[in-house]
C-alpha positions as CSV (number, residue, x, y, z in Angstrom):
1,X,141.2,27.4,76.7
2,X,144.3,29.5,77.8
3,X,142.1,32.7,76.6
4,X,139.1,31.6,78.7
5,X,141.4,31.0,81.8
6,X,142.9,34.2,81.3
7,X,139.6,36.2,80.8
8,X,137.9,34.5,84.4
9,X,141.4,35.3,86.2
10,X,141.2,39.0,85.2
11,X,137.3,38.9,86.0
12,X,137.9,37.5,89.1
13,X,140.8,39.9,90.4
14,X,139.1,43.5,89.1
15,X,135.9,41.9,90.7
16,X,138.2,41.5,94.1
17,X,139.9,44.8,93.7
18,X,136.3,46.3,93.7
19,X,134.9,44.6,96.3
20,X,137.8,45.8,98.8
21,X,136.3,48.2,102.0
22,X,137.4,51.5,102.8
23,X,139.0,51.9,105.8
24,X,137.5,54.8,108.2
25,X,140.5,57.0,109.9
26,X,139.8,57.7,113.3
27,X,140.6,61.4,112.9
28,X,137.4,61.2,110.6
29,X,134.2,62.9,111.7
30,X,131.1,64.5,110.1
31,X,131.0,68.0,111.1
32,X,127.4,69.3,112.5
33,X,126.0,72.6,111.8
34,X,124.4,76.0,113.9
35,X,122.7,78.1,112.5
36,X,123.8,77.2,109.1
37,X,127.4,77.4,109.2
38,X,129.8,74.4,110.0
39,X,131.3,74.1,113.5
40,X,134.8,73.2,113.7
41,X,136.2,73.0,117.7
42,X,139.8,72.5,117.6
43,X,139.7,70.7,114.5
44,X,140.1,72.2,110.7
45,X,138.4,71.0,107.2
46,X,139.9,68.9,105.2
47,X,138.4,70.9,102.1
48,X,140.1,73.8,100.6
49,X,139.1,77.1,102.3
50,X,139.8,80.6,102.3
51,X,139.9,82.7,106.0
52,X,137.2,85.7,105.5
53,X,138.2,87.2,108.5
54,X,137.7,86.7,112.3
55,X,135.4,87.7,115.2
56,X,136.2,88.0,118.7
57,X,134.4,88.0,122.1
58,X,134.3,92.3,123.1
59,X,132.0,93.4,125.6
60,X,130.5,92.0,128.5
61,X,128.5,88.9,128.6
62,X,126.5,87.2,131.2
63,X,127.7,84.0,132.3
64,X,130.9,83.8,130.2
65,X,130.0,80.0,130.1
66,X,131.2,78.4,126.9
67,X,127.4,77.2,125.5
68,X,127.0,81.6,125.1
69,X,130.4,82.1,124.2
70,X,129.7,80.3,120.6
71,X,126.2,81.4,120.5
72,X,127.6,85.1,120.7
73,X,130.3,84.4,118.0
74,X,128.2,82.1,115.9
75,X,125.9,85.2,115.6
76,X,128.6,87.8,115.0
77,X,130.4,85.9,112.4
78,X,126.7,85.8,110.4
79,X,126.5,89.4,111.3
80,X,129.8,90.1,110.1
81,X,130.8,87.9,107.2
82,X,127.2,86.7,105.9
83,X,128.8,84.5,103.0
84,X,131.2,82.2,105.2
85,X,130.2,78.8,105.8
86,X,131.9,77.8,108.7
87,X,133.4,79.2,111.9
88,X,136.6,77.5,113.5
89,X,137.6,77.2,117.3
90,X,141.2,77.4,117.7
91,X,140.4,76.7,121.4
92,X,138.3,76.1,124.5
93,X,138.4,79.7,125.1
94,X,135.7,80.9,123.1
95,X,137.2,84.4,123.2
96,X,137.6,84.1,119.2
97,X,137.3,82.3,115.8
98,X,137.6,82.4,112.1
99,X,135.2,82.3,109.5
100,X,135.9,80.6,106.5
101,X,134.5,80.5,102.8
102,X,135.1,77.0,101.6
103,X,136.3,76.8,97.8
């Protein structure tokens, strides 16, 4: 009997230790992509990474309004580093960011 108690005890707390939730961070976030690379805006990946370089704003531009700011450097960092996967914001700026090969 003490064996049958003790087997339906141990049961019952790996069945409770299983059944606990994960709790969501609020820094957490699922990071959307343009134009096939993943956008980070004054944030950084959590994964490992390596920095393949960087590209910055040179040149004129039209408006100078953020929305063709990234468009510009989104383009130039495929241009430039075709194997990163994502590009990182450091600011509101736009004027520059770093591409990054994740490992």
């Amino acid at each position: 009997m003490k064996k049958v108690t003790l087997l339906l005890c141990s049961m019952f707390f790996s069945l409770l230790s299983f059944s606990q939730q994960v709790q969501v961070k609020k820094d957490n976030a699922t990071v959307e992509q343009a134009e096939g690379l993943y956008v980070f805006l004054q944030s950084r990946p959590v994964a490992e990474y390596d920095v393949v370089g960087t590209v910055k704003k040179t040149g004129l531009v039209w408006s100078g309004k953020p929305k063709e700011m990234y468009r510009i450097l989104l383009k130039r960092a495929k241009k430039d580093y075709p194997n990163c996967d994502g590009i990182i914001f450091e600011d509101i700026d736009m004027d520059h960011a770093t591409c990054i090969k994740f490992k």
